[in-house]
Each structure stands twice: as structure tokens, then as C-alpha cells.
N, C-alpha and C positions, 0 to 999 in steps of 0.2 A: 394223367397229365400233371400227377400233385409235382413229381417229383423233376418235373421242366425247371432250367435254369435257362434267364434271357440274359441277353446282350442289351444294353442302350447304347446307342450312337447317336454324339449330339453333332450337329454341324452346326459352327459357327458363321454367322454371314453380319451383313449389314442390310437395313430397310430394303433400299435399293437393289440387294442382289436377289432377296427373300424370295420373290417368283423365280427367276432361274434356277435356283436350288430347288424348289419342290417341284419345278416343270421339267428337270433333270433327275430326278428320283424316279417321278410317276412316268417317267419316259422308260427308267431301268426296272419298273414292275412294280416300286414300292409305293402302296395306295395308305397305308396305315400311319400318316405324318402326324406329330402332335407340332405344331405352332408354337412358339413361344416368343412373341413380339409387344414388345412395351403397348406398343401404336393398336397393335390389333385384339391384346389384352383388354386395354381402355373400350374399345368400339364394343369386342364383345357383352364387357360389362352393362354399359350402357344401354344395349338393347335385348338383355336378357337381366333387366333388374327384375322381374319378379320371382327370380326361384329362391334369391335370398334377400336378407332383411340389410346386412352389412359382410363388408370386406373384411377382413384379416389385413392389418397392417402390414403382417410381415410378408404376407404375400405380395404386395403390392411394392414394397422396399426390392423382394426377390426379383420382380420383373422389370425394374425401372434400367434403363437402358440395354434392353436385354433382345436380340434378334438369334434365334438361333433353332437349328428343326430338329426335332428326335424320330428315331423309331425302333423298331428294336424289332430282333432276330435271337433264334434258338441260339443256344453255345452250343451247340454239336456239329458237325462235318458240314451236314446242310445250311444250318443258318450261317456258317463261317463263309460258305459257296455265295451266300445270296449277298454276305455284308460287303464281299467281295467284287460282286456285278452291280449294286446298288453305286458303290462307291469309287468304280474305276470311271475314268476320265471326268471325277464331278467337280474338278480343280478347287475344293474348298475345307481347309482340315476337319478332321473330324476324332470325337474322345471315343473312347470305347471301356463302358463300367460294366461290369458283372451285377446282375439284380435276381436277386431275393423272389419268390414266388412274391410275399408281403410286398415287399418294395414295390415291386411292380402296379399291386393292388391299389396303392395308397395311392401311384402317381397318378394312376390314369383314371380312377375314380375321382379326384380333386377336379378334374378341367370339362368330365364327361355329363354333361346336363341335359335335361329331355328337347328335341328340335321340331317344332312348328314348320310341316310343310305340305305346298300345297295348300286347298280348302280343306281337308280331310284329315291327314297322318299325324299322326304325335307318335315319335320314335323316342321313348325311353327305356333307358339302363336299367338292367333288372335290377339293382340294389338302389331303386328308386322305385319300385310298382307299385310302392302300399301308398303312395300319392293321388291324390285327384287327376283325372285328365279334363280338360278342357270338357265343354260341353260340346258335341257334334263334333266331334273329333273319334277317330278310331286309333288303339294307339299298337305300338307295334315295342315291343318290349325285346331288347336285346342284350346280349352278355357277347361281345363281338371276341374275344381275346386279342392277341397282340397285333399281329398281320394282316388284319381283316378291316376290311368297310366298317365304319362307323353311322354315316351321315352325312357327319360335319362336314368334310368333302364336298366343295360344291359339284363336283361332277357326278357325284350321289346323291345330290340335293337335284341335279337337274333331269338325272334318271327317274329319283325320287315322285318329281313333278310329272312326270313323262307315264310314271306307273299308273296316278292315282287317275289322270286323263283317258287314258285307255284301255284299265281293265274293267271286264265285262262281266257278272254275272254267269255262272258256270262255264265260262270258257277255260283254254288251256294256256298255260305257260310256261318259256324256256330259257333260263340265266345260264346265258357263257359265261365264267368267269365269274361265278357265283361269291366267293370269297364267303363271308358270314353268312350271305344268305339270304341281306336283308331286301335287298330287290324283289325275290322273288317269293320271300313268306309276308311282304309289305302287300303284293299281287294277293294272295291268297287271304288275308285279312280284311279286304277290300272286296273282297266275291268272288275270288277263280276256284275254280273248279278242284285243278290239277295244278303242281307244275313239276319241271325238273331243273334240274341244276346241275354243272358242271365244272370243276374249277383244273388247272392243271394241278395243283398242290392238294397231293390225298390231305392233312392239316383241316383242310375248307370241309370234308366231309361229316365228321364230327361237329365240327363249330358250327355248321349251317346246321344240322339234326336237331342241335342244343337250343337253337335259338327258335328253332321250327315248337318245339316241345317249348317252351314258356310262354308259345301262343297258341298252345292248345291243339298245335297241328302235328298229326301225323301221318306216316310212313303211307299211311293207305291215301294222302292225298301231295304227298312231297316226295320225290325219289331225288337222291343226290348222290353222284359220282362223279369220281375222278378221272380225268383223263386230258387227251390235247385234241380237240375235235379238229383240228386243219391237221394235222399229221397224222391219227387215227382214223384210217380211214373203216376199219370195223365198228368203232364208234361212231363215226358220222352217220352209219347207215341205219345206226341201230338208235340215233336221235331223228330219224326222217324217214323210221316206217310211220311215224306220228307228222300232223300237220299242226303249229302253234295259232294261236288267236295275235297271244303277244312273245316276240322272241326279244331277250335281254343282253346288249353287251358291254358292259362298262369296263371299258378295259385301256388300251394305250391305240394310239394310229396303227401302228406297225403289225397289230395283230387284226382291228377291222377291216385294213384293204384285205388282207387277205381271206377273211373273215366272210367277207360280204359276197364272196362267191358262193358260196353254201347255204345262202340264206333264204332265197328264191324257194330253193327243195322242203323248207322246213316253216313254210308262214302259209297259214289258211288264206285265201283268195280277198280274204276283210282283214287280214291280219296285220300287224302295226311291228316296224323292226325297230326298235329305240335304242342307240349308240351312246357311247358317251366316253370320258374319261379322253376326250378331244382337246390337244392345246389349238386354242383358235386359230395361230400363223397356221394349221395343219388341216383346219377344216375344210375348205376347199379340196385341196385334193383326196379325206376321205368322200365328201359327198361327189364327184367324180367317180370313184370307183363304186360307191354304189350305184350308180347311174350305170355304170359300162359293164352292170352286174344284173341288169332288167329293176332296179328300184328305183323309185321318184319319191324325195325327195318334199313330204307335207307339211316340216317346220322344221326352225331350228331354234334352240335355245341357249341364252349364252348367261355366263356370270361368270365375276372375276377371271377370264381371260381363258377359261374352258369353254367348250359348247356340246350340245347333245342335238343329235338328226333321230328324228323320226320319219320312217320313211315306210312308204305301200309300196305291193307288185306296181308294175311300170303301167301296166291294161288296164289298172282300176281306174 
């Protein structure tokens, strides 16, 4: 991967359009947004003053009226496919810079700091481990690369929460849509047994291995592949000779309704299905289809304008 060259594409908006645009992204697959908002700059700081002592002026001059989302995609055939569906019909321009293996390093290391979630998790950036963690905190240490789950995401944040709630002590577990990983090696630093992971993008199988191995997990308790479990149906059968404790989907609406039919076949009779990556106008009708799916529906969790369903077989 030294020799990867990325794309940044920055879209320009204003405060007021800032949710459209990343509920328009994460609608077209892209989950890996970096933020770049004066207003949401400030908040951040504020409630993450203790990782540093002082600001960099000129940092602070760079974001003073400044609204605008990055994220970034290979420069090869594929990543050109993806910048392509990410950004058709997103009606807002957008730059497109060629970045440096470094460049890339510098940028996303500057904004990427350890995240307090849940009573339990501390997810930090591996070029931050030799740090303290909190006391009673377990931390989960990641090197996410470009495309992938961070966190930050509160739809990450609310899976996040959703994980540390309901894994169990040697149970099993199963992330559709695995992306970095961190869902389901967060499960497994927490006390699961097993789990498996699945992303459509072969990219997530590497990146989820990497992150698995800088917490000490391996292959003998983490299996990760590639595939499209709703279209695959050799694959589906070969994730449902196995029954889940906990099954994982953080993903978009359009891929859970369809999603939630399969889900029944692959959750232990206690087992817990936890959703997310939900724009809230869309929650209702996934949790309808979960329901018209044999599942009910035991909470829902919202922030900032996503939400996450957790939901049991219908007979528990």
C-alpha cells in the first residue's frame, strides 16, 4: 500500500447546508468524512481540551469561516468510480487535489484524537498508544486508513454505544459492513469470543486485519471477508451455518431494509441485531421492515440527526 496515491475532494457548503451534504455522501456509501466547520471546530475544542495544552494560531486563522467536507478516494479506476457516485446528483462543487502518501499522513493525523465512548471504550489512533488511557476504560487502538470508520461518526459512536451494551463474554460476533473493523474488534476487546466481518470493498480486508493485530487479535479469533451478503447468496449461507450472539450493520437505509431479511437466519435466539448509519427522516421505515422481518424493535438511539435500532427475534 506504500505506493497508493489518494484523491482529496473537498465540498464547499455553508453551516446550514453542512447536514445535507454529509446525509448526501453517507446516503452514496461515503462514511469516511473529515469535517471542517468553524462552528463545529470551536465545540470540538472545547470539549476535548485535555489532549492538548494550546491551539496553534494558524490553525485556528485556517478554520475561521470555513464550512466545507473532505474525503478522499484512490486515484485509480476505482477510487475515480466511487468519486463519481459519491458526487453525482450532490448539487454542491467540489476541488479534487492529488495527495502525497505524507500529505495524506499529516492531514488526517492533525484532527484524529482518542474518543471517550460509552462507560468503557477509548478508541485511539495508533500514532497515539504510547499515551495513558483513562482509568477503567478498555482502549481499542486503530490505524483506520482513508475510507474507513473512524469513530468520530456519530453513527459509529451510536453502534459504538450499542456494542459496549451488548457484548457478552465468549459470545460470537458478526459486522456487515465492517469497514476498518472497528465495530467488531471494539466487540472482541470487550470479551467476544469470535467474530466475522464482512465488507463489500476487498480494501476493508487488510485494513480490518491491521487494526485487529494492534489489539493483539488474531486470525484464530477474527475472520474478515469480502463479499455482498444480500446478492451473494453462496456467502450468505456460509455466514448462517453459524448463529451470532451480536450481528453488526452500520451501514446506509437502502442496504438495511434489504438487509433485515437475512437477519432472523443468523442471530442466536438472545441475540441482539444493532443497525445504524440511519438518517433519522428514514428511521421509521427501517424499523418497519425490521418488524415485517420477524424482529422487535428494544431501543433506539439517536444523535445528531442519525439513529441506531437495536432489535431481538419477534418471540423473545
Amino acid at each position: 500500500m506504500a505506493d497508493t496515491k489518494w484523491l482529496e475532494i473537498a465540498v464547499n457548503t455553508t453551516p446550514d447546508k453542512l447536514d445535507e451534504v454529509c446525509a448526501k455522501l453517507a446516503a452514496a456509501g461515503m462514511d469516511g468524512l473529515v469535517i471542517e466547520d468553524e462552528g463545529e471546530f470551536l465545540q470540538f475544542l472545547e470539549q476535548n481540551r485535555q489532549y492538548w495544552d494550546y491551539v496553534d494560531q494558524e490553525l485556528l486563522d485556517r478554520m475561521r469561516g470555513i464550512t466545507r467536507v473532505k474525503f478522499y478516494v484512490t486515484d485509480d479506476a476505482d477510487g475515480h468510480a466511487q468519486l463519481e457516485r459519491y458526487t453525482h446528483g450532490l448539487g454542491f462543487e467540489h476541488t479534487v487535489t492529488p495527495l502525497s502518501d505524507n500529505d495524506w499522513a499529516y492531514s488526517w493525523q492533525k484532527y484524529y484524537k482518542p474518543l471517550t465512548i460509552g462507560d468503557r471504550l477509548y478508541v485511539v489512533p495508533e500514532w497515539e498508544r504510547d499515551k495513558p488511557v483513562p482509568e477503567g476504560r478498555s482502549p481499542l487502538y486503530l490505524n483506520p486508513g482513508l475510507t474507513f470508520g473512524t469513530g468520530s461518526h456519530a453513527s459509529t459512536q451510536l453502534c459504538l454505544e450499542g456494542v459496549e451494551a451488548h457484548t457478552l463474554p465468549g459470545r460470537s460476533v458478526l459486522d456487515l459492513g465492517c469497514g476498518s473493523g472497528i465495530l467488531s474488534i471494539a466487540a472482541l476487546c470487550l470479551g467476544a469470543s469470535h467474530a466475522v466481518a464482512v465488507d463489500i470493498d476487498p480494501k476493508a480486508v487488510d485494513v480490518a486485519y491491521e487494526n485487529a493485530a494492534l489489539n493483539g487479535i488474531g486470525k484464530d479469533r477474527y475472520t474478515v471477508m469480502a463479499g455482498n451478503v444480500i446478492a451473494d447468496r453462496a456467502l450468505a449461507a456460509r455466514l448462517a451455518r453459524e448463529r451470532y450472539h451480536l450481528v453488526l450493520a452500520n451501514i446506509v437505509a437502502d442496504v438495511i431494509i434489504p438487509l433485515s431479511a437475512q437477519v432472523p437466519a443468523l442471530l442466536e435466539q438472545d441475540g441482539v441485531f444493532l443497525c445504524s448509519g440511519i438518517i433519522d427522516t428514514r428511521a421509521d421505515e427501517v424499523q418497519a421492515a425490521l418488524e415485517k422481518n420477524g424482529l422487535h424493535v428494544i431501543r433506539r438511539r439517536e444523535k445528531n440527526g442519525w439513529v441506531a435500532l437495536e432489535a431481538r427475534l419477534a418471540d423473545e
